[in-house]
N, C-alpha and C positions, 0 to 999 in steps of 0.2 A: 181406700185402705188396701194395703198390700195384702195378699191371699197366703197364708200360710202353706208350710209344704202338708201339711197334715191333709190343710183345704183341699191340695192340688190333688193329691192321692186320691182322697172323695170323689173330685170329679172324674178321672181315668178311670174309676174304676164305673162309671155311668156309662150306659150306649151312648153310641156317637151321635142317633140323633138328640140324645139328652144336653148331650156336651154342645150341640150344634146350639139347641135350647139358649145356654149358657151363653154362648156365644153372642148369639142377637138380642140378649134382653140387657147384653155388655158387664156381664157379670163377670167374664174373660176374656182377656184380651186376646187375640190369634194374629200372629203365633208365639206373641214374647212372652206370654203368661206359661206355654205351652211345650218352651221351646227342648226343656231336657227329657222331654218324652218325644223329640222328633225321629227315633227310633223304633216308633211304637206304630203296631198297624194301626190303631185308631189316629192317631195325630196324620199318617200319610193318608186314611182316608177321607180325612174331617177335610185335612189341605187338597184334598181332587175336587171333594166337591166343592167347594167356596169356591174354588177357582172359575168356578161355573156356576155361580150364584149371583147375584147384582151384588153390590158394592152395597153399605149401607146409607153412604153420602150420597149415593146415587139415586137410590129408593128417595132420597131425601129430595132429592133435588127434582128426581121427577115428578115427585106429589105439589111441588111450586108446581111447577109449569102445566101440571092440570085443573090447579085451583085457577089459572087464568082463565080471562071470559074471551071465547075465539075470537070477536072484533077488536079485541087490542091484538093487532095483526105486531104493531112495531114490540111490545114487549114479550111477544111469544116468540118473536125471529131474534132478540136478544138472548132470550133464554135458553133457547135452540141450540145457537150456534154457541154459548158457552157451556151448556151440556156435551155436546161433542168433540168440541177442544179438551174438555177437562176428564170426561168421563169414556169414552170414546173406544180408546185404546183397552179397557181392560173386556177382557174375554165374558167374564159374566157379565157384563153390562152389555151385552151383541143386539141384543133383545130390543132393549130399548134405546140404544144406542141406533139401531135402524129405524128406527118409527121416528126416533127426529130430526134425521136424515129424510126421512120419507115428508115428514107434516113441515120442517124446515123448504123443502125442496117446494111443494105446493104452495107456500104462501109467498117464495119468492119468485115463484116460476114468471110470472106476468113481467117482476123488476127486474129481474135477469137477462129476460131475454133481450128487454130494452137496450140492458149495458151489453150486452154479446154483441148486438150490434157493430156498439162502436169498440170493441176489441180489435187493436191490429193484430193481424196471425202472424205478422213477418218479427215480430215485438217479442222475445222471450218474458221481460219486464210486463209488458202489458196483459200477457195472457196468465201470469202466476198472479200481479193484483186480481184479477179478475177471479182467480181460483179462491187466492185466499178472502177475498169478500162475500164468495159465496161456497162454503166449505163442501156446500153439499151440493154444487151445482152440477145440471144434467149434462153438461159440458165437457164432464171429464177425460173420457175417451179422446174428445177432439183439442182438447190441450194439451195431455200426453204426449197427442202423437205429433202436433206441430213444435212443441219443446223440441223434440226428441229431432223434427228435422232438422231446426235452429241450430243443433248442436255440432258443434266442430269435436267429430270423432277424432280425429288428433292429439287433441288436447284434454289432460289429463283434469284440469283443473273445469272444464265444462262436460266431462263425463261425471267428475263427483260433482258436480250441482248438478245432474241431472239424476241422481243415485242420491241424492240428499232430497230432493223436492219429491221422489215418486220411488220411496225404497219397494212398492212392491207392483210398480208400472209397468207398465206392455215392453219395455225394449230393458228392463232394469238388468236382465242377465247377461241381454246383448252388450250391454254400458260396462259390465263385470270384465265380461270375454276381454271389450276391446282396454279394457285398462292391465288387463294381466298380458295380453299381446304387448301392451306398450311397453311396460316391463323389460319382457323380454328381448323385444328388438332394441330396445336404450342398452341395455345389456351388448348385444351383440353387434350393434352397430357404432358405438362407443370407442371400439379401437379395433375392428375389425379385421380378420385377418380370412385366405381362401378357404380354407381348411371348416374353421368356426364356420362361416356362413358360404359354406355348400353344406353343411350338415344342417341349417338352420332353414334353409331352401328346399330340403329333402324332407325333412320332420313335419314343418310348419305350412304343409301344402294348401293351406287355408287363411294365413294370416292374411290380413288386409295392409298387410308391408312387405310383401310377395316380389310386387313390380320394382318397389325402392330395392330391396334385398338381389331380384336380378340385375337391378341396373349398377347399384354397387359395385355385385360381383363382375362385370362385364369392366369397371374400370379398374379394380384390382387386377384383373387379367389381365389387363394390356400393360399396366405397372411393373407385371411381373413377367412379361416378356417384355419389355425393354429393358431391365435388370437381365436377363439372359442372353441379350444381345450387345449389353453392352462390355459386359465382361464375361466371355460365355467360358473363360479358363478358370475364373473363380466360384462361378455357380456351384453350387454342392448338386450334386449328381443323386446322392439319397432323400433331399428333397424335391426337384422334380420326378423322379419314380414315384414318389408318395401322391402330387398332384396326379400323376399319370392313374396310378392303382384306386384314387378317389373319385376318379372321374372326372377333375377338373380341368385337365388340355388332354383331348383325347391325340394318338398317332399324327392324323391327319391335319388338325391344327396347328401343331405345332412343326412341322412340314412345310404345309402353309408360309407361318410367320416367320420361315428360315431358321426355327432354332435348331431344328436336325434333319436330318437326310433319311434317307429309308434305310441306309446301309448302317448310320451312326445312331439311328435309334433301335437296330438292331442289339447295335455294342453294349449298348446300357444295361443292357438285362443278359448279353453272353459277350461280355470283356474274356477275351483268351487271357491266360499265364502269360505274362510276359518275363524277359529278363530279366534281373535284378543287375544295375546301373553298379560297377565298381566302378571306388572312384580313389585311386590306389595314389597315396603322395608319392614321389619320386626325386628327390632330391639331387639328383646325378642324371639327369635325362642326355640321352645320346644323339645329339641334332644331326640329321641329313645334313651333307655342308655342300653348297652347291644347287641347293634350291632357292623356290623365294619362300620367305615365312610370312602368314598371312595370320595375324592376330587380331582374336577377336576381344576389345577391352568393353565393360559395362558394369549395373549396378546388378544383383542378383534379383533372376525372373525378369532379365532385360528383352530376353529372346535367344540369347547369343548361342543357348545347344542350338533351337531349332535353326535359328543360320547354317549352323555346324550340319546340322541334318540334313537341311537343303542341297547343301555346296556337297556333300556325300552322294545326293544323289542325281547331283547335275549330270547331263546327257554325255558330257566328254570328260568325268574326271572316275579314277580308277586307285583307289588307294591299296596300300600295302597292308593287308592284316597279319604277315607276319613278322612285323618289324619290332625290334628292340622296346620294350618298355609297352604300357598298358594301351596303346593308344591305337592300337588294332582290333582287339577286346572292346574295347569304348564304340567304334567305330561300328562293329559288328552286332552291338547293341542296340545301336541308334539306327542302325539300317532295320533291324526288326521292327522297332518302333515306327520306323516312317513307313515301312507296309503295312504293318498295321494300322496305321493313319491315329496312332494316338501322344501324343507330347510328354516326354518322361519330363520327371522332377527336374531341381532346382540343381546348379551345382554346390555340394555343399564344402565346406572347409576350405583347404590350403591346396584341392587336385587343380595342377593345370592339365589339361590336354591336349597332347600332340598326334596326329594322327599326319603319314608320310605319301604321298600318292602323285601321279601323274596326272598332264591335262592333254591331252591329245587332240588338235581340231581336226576337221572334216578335209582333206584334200591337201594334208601338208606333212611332210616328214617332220616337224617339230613339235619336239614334247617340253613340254612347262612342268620342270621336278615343285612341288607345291608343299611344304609343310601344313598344316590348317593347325592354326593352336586357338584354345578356346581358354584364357584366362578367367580363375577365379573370381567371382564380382562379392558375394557376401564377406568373406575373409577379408579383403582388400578395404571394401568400404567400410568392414567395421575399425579397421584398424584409424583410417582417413577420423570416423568418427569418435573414438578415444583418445583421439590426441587431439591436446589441443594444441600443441604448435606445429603441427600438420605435417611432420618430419615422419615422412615415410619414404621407403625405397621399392624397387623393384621386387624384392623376398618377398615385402608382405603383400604380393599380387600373388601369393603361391609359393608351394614348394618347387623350384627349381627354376624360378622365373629369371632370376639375374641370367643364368647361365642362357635360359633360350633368347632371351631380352636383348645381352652383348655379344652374341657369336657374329662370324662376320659375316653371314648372310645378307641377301639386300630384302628390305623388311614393305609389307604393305598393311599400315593400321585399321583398321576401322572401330570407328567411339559407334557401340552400337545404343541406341537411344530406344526407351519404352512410351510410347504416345500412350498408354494410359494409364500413366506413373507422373503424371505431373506434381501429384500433391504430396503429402507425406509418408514415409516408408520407413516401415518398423523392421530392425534390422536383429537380429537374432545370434548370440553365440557361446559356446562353454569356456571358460577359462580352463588354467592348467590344472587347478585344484576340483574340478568339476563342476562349478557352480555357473549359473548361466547370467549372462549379462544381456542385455538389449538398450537401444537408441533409437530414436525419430530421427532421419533426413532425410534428404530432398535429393533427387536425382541430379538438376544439376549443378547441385555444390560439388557432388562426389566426382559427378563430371569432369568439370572446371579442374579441379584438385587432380584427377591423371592425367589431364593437359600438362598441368605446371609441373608435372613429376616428369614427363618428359622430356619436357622444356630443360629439367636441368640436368640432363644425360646426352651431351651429346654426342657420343659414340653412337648412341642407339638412330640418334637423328641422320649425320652423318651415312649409315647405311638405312635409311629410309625410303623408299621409292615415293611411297603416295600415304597420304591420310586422308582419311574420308568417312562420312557419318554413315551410317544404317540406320533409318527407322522401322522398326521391326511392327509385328501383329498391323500389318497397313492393311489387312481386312476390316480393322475397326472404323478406315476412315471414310467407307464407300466403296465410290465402283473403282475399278482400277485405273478409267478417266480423270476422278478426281482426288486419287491419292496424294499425286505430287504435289500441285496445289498445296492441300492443306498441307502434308508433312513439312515443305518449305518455311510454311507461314508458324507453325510451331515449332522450329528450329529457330527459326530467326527470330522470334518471339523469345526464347528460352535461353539461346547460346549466342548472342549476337554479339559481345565480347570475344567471348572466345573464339568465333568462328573469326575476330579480326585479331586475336592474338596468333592464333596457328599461322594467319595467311603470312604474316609477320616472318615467324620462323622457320615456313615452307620458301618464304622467297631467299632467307638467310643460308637455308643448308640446300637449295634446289628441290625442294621436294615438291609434287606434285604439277610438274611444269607443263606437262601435256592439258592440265586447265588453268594455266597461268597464277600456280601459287595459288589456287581458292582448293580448298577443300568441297569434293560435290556433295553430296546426299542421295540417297539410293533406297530405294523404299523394297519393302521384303517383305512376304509370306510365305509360309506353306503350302496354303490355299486357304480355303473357308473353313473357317475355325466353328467349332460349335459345344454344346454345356458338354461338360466331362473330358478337357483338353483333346476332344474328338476331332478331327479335320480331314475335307477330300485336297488330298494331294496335287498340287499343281505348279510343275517344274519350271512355271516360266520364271519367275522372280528371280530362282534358282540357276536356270541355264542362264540369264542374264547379267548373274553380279559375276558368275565364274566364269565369263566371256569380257569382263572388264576384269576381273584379278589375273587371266591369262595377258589380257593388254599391256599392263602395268609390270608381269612378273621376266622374269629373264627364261629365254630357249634355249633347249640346244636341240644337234640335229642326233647326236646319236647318244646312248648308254642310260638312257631314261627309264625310268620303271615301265611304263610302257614297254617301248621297243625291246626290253627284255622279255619284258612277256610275248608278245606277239611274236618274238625270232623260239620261243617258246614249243606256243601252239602251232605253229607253220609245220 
């Protein structure tokens, strides 16, 4: 019969041991009878203590297992061990919850030990039958703890069955630790980058994926200096200072592994002011006439300043800075940069560069008048690459390029080539209206394409002396033994057409007859290049291409820029 509220009132207002009364003679139910006074100090005292009372089913159940007579040993180890299973876990049943634990334990102590015998220890399987057969067996300890060695701390899914068989075991917190370690290192070892796991390496001086986490990091490091050595012009400079300030390639390391020098990893943290690069179009450029013009054609970020740089500061050439048009300025800027040992920007738009100077050798009254023009490569190739019926002319090499292009000068080309620009190149530029455009090509389409533009100017051919390739950053390709080698082998890999189309039209107009109509190939650096377009300076490349453009260009004995200068100073 349901208890009225009237009922209920009646009993609240009784002592709690009256109500407890109530309780155990099942006159109310606890706590559903009970439940809208669970705000009541009697209801939270009546609920502390039950909690700490036996069970009534349990009172129940252990008044069976005393009315048993102690030699029915098999119905008192049944009863035993379903007391414990069933009644076990609750707090007020601890009591007797341990006695038959205790009176279980003794009467199977004799069967047990039998079966412990034949327990294999190396068996997880065999050691938990054995637990659960004998719930209370004296054994426990020494299951624990061979589970626990059985178990592959690695593995997430035999630490939670080792946390599911023994939630309150000798290693259960150890089994916690190493599951939230795993966690974390799946976490960070998932897509790992230096930065994340040095910091995980530094925090976690305890994990037990410590050594995984060094060794890791040891092959991220060498990853990440090959990435600096292969292209040490593109390396962002703000992210190796970050590895540096983090700790992750200290000075010396990276010394070591060639990425920088003592002097160039000074640079990185005190870069001087340098100039700023004008790059001034000129439409009307005013050619020396009388020299030879030495042009340097390519794709932008081919190389072709730093050639320009080099050839500025070969040991016998002496240019004009105050000559007509920007290209003294240009020159006097690039000479900064090459003591400073660091590689300005790209060239960018429609500037060609002329820059006017002498070449003097060592023990000879003859001076070699030398133009050096360093043509356009971004302007040029984007034009090559929005058209598609490929009708370009000498203008879209630059502003005033026709003009430097058809003068009657006698002309030395070089197609200067990027070895590590093989693959695709994203080309950048503003239209008139300002809006920016860009293309994906390839170096030697664009290549190929200022071939065939020369090809159909033959004026320009006509006073041609020599064409010839430059493979530029040939520090990338080794020691300076095996430069030539390979730069031959990806020339002729890349250009092997063309190098037999030019031979074609070197033999038709005489051109480069001193190698018999072949176009050579000529390998170039500055010297050792390093992250932050950093480099130590080194003039051989340099005194040697301008010791063959003096071969190739025209002398005379007297009225040179030189010898002006020198009857000068005298």
């Amino acid at each position: 019969m349901a208890i009225t509220e009237q009922q209920l009132n009646m009993v609240m207002s009784q002592s709690v041991d009256q109500i407890k009364k109530y309780i155990s003679q099942g006159l109310i139910k606890f706590p559903d009878d009970l439940l809208k006074y669970k705000d009541n100090p009697k209801f939270r005292a009546i609920e502390s203590e039950l909690s700490n009372m036996p069970a009534p089913d349990a009172v129940a159940a252990w008044k069976e297992i005393e009315s048993i007579p102690a030699d029915d040993t098999a119905t008192l180890s049944h009863l035993l061990s379903r007391f414990i299973a069933n009644h076990g876990a609750f707090p007020g049943n601890k009591t007797m919850a341990d006695k038959a634990r205790y009176c279980l334990s003794s009467l199977t102590a004799g069967i047990e030990q039998s079966d412990w015998d034949t327990v294999d220890l190396n068996s997880v399987t065999s050691l938990l039958t054995h637990r659960r057969k004998y719930p209370s067996t004296s054994h426990e300890a020494d299951i624990d703890n061979h589970v626990w060695q059985l178990t592959d701390t690695a593995s997430a899914t035999q630490l939670n069955r080792y946390i599911s068989e023994f939630p309150n075991g000798l290693h259960t917190l150890e089994a916690r630790d190493m599951l939230q370690s795993q966690d974390l290192w799946k976490g960070v070892s998932t897509d790992a980058d230096l930065i994340t796991l040095s910091d995980y390496i530094k925090e976690e001086s305890h994990s037990p994926y410590l050594s995984k986490a060094a060794e890791m990091m040891t092959d991220l490091k060498r990853a990440e200096i090959a990435k600096m050595l292969d292209k040490p012009g593109t390396y962002k400079v703000d992210f190796l200072k970050m590895l540096i300030d983090e700790e992750i390639f200290t000075k010396e390391e990276l010394i070591a592994n060639g990425i920088c020098t003592e002097n160039t990893f000074d640079m990185l943290y005190n870069t001087p002011d340098l100039p700023d690069i004008e790059q001034v179009e000129n439409s009307d450029p005013m050619i020396a006439k009388g020299a030879t013009d030495v042009f340097l054609f390519g794709i932008p970020s081919s190389g072709k300043t730093c050639v320009l740089m080099g050839l500025l500061g070969s040991r016998n050439f002496v240019y004009d800075n105050a000559a007509s048009g920007m290209g003294g300025a240009y020159a006097d800027n690039l000479t900064v940069y090459r003591r400073h040992n660091k590689a300005p920007g790209r060239t960018y738009g429609n500037f060609v560069a002329q820059i006017q100077g002498s070449v003097f050798r060592d023990n000879s009254s003859t001076t070699y008048p030398i133009n050096l023009i360093e043509m356009s490569g971004e302007e040029f190739a984007m034009k090559i690459a929005l058209n598609p019926d490929n009708l370009v002319d000498f203008e879209d090499m630059g502003t005033g390029a026709t003009k430097i292009l058809t003068s009657d000068n006698r002309k030395i080309i070089f197609i200067v080539i990027d070895p590590t620009a093989d693959g695709l190149i994203k080309l950048s530029s503003t239209t008139a209206d300002g809006s920016s455009v860009s293309r994906i090509v390839e170096q030697d389409i664009i290549i190929t394409k200022m071939v065939n533009m020369l090809i159909r100017n033959p004026k320009v051919l006509r006073n041609t002396n020599a064409i010839h390739f430059i493979l530029t950053k040939s520090d990338t390709l080794g020691s300076r033994e095996e430069r030539d080698a390979k730069a031959v082998e990806r020339i002729r890999q890349l250009y092997g057409k063309t190098i037999m189309t030019l031979r074609d039209i070197c033999r038709k107009y005489s051109i480069n007859k001193s190698t018999d109509f072949q176009p050579s190939l000529f390998t170039f650096s500055l010297g050792q290049f390093y992250v932050g377009d950093l480099f130590e300076y080194d003039s051989y490349d340099a005194d040697k291409l301008m010791n063959i453009v003096t071969s190739m260009a025209q002398g005379r004995k007297e009225g040179g820029f030189l010898d002006s200068l020198q009857r000068k100073l005298s």
